[in-house]
C-alpha positions in Angstrom: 0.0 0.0 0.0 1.3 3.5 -0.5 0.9 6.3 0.9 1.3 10.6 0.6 4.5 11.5 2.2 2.7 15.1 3.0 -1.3 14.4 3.7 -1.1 10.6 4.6 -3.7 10.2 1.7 -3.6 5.9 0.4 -2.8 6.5 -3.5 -2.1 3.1 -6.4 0.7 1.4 -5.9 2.4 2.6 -8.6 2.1 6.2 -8.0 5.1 8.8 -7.3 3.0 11.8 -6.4 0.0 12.5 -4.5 -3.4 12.8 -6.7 -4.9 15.3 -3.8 -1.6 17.5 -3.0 1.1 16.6 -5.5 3.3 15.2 -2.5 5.7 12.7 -3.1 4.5 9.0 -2.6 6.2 6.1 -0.7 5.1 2.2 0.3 4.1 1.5 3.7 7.3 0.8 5.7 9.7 3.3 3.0 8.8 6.5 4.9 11.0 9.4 3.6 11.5 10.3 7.3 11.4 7.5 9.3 9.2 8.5 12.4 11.7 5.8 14.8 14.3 7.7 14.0 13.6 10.6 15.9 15.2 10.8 18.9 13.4 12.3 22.0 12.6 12.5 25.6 10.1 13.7 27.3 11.4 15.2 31.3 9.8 16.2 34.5 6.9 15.6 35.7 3.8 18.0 35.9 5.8 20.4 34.1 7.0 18.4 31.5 9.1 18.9 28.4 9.4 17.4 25.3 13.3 16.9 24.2 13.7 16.3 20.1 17.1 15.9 19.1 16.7 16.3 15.1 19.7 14.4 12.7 20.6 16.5 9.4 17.8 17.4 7.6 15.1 16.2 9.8 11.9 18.9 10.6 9.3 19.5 13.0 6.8 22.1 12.8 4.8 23.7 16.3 2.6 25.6 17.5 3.4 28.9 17.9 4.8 30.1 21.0 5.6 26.3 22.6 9.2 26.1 21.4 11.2 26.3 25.2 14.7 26.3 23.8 17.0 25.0 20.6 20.7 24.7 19.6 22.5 27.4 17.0 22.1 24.5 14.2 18.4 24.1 14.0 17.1 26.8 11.6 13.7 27.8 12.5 10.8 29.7 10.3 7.6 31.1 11.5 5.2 30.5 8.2 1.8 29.7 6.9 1.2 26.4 5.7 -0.4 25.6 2.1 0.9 26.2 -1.7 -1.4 28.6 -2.9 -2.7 32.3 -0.8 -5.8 30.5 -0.9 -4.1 27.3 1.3 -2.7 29.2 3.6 -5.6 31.5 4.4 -8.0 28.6 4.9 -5.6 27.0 7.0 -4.9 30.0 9.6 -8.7 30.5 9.3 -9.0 26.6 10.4 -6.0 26.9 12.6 -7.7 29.8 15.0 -10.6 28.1 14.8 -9.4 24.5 16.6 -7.6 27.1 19.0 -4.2 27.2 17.7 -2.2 30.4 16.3 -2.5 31.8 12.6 1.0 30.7 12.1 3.5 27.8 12.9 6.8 27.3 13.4 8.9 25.1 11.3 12.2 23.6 12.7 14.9 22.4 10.7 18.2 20.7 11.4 20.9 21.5 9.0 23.7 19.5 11.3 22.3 17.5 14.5 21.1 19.4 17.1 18.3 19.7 19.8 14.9 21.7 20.5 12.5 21.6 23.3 8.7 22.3 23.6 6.5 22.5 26.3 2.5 23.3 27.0 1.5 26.8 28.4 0.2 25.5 31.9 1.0 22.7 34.2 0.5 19.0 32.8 1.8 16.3 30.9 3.0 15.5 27.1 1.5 12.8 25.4 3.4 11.2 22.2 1.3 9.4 19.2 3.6 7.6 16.3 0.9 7.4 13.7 0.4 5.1 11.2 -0.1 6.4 7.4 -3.6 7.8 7.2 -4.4 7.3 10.8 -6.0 9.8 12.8 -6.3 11.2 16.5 -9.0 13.5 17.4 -7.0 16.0 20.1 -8.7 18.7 22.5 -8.6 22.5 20.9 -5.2 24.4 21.6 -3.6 20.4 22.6 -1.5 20.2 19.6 2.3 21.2 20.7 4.1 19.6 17.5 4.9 17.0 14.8 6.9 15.9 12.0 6.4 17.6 8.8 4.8 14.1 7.5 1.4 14.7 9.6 -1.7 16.8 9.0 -3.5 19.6 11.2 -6.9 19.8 10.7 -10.2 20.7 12.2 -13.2 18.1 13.0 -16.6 19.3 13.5 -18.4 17.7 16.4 -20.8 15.6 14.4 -23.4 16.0 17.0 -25.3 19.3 17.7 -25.5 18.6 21.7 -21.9 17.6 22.0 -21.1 20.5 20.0 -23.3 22.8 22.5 -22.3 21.3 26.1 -19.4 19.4 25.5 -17.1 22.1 26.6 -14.9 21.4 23.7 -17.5 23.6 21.2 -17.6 22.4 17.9 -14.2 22.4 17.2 -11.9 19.7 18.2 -8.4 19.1 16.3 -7.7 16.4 13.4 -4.0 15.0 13.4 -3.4 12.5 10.6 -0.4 9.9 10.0 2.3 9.2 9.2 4.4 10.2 11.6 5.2 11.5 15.4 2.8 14.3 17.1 3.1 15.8 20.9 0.4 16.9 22.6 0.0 18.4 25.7 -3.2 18.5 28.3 -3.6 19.2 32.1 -2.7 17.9 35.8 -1.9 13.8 35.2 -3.2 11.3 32.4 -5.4 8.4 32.1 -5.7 6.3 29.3 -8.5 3.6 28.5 -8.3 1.3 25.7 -12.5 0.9 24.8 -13.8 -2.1 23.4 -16.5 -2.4 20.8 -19.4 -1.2 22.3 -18.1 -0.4 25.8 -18.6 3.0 27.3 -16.9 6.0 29.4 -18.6 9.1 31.0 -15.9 12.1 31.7 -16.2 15.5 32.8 -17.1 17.8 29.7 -13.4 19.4 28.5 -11.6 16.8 30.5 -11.3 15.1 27.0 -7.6 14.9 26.2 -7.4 12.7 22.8 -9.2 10.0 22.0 -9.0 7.5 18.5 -11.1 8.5 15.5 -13.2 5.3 16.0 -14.6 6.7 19.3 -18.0 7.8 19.4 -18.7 11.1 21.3 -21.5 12.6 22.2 -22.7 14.9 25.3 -25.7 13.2 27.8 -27.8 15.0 30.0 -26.2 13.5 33.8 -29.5 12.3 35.4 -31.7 13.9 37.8 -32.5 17.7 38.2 -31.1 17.2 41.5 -27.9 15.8 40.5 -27.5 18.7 37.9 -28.5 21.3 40.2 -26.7 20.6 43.4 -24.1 17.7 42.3 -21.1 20.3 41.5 -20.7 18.3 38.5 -22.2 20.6 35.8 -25.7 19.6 33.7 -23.7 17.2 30.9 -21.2 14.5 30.9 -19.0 13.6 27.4 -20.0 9.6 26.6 -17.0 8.1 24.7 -18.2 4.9 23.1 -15.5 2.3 21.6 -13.6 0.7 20.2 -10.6 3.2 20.6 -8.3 4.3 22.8 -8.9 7.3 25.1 -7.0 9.8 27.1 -8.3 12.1 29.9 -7.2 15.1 31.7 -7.5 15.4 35.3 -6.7 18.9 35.3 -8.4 21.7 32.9 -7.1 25.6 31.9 -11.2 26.2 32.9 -10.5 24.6 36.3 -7.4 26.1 37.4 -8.7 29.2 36.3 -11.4 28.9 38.8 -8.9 27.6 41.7 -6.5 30.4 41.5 -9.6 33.3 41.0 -12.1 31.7 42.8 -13.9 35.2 43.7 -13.5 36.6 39.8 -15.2 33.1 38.4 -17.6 32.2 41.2 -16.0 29.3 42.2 -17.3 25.5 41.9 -20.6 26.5 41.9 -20.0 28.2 38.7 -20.0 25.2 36.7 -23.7 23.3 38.1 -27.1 24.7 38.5 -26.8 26.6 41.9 -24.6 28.7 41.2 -27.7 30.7 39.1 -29.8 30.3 42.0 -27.2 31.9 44.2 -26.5 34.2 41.8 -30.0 35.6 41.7 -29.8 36.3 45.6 -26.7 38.5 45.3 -27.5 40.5 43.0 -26.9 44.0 44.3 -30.0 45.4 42.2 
């Protein structure tokens, strides 16, 4: 089977370039850059950072603002991606909208060096070698970086309530093999590997990644008085398998509300009474 070297598209055998982006074409297992080749570490703990140490002509591209440190011989470019004005419009229009900057940064080793990345709040890294045309469906702004092989798009939620409560919006980010990706997400990780069928009920926006075989929607969490008074907020996110899954046990939203308890209202800012104490107040 082969495979786009640039959008992870499946072309004919016997084809050198790619019928959708005009990328070269390689067979499954002939990767132009092999993703086990690159070398990296990941260090610390709830502050962690991702160590890439790049051989001669090796890339990675990142978001915007993540990159922590490199060596003199890594070249870097700040750029939009696409061919065409048209591409690269579109794709800083897609970009803001999955929560990530207009522009990224491209990083390129023209003798063997070193660069670093890291998320913009305390958590963990998580690291996904992709196989060609697989995909990972990541929370908005998760996406730290990847080699030059993988694609960054944007899924719409396909249902209209998980899109409205799901406290990702509609938005949620696309990343598509071959090749290595770093994402980063909140407090410590858990990871669940669904069977067919079997199901998992997490905290709306505690969503980290989860496999593009997982089903997601957003269910109402029983009673009125569970969604009132429970703390818990009105909806829970139900992954369904087969798929792997990764949560978050920390959220931006949630630390937010930690260190400004006063500014946000606190936990009962995110159920039911925090309206009804709301109304009582009021200074009016």
């Amino acid at each position: 089977m082969a495979f786009c070297n640039k959008c992870g598209a499946s072309q004919a055998d016997d084809a050198r370039f790619c019928f959708q982006c005009g990328g070269a074409v390689a067979v499954v297992g002939v990767a132009v850059q092999d993703s086990q080749s690159l070398e990296y570490t990941i260090h610390g703990d709830n502050l962690q950072v991702a160590r890439v140490k790049l051989k001669p002509g090796q890339e990675l591209y990142a978001e915007a603002g993540k990159m922590v440190y490199k060596t003199p011989s890594v070249q870097w470019e700040t750029r939009m991606t696409g061919n065409s004005l048209g591409q690269k419009i579109w794709g800083a229009v897609k970009r803001k909208l999955s929560g990530e900057s207009l522009f990224m940064t491209h990083f390129r080793a023209n003798a063997p060096g070193e660069v670093g990345f890291a998320g913009s709040y305390p958590g963990r890294i998580q690291v996904f070698d992709l196989l060609p045309g697989r995909s990972v469906l990541v929370q908005r702004d998760g996406f730290l970086a990847a080699q030059p092989t993988v694609q960054l798009n944007i899924a719409l939620v396909k249902k209209l309530g998980a899109g409205f409560f799901g406290g990702e919006g509609f938005i949620l980010q696309k990343l598509t093999g071959p090749g290595i990706v770093f994402i980063h997400g909140g407090g410590d990780f858990i990871e669940f590997n669904l069977v067919a069928g079997e199901q998992l009920q997490v905290d709306t926006g505690c969503i980290v990644a989860f496999e593009e075989a997982v089903q997601y929607d957003i269910q109402f969490v029983g009673g009125i008085k569970t969604a009132i008074f429970g703390g818990e907020g009105l909806f829970l996110a139900t992954l369904t398998g087969p798929g792997r899954v990764i949560i978050q046990s920390m959220t931006l939203d949630k630390m937010r509300r930690e260190l400004a308890p006063s500014a946000t209202g606190g936990g009962d800012e995110r159920s039911g009474l925090g309206t009804i104490t709301g109304l009582f107040n009021s200074d009016d």
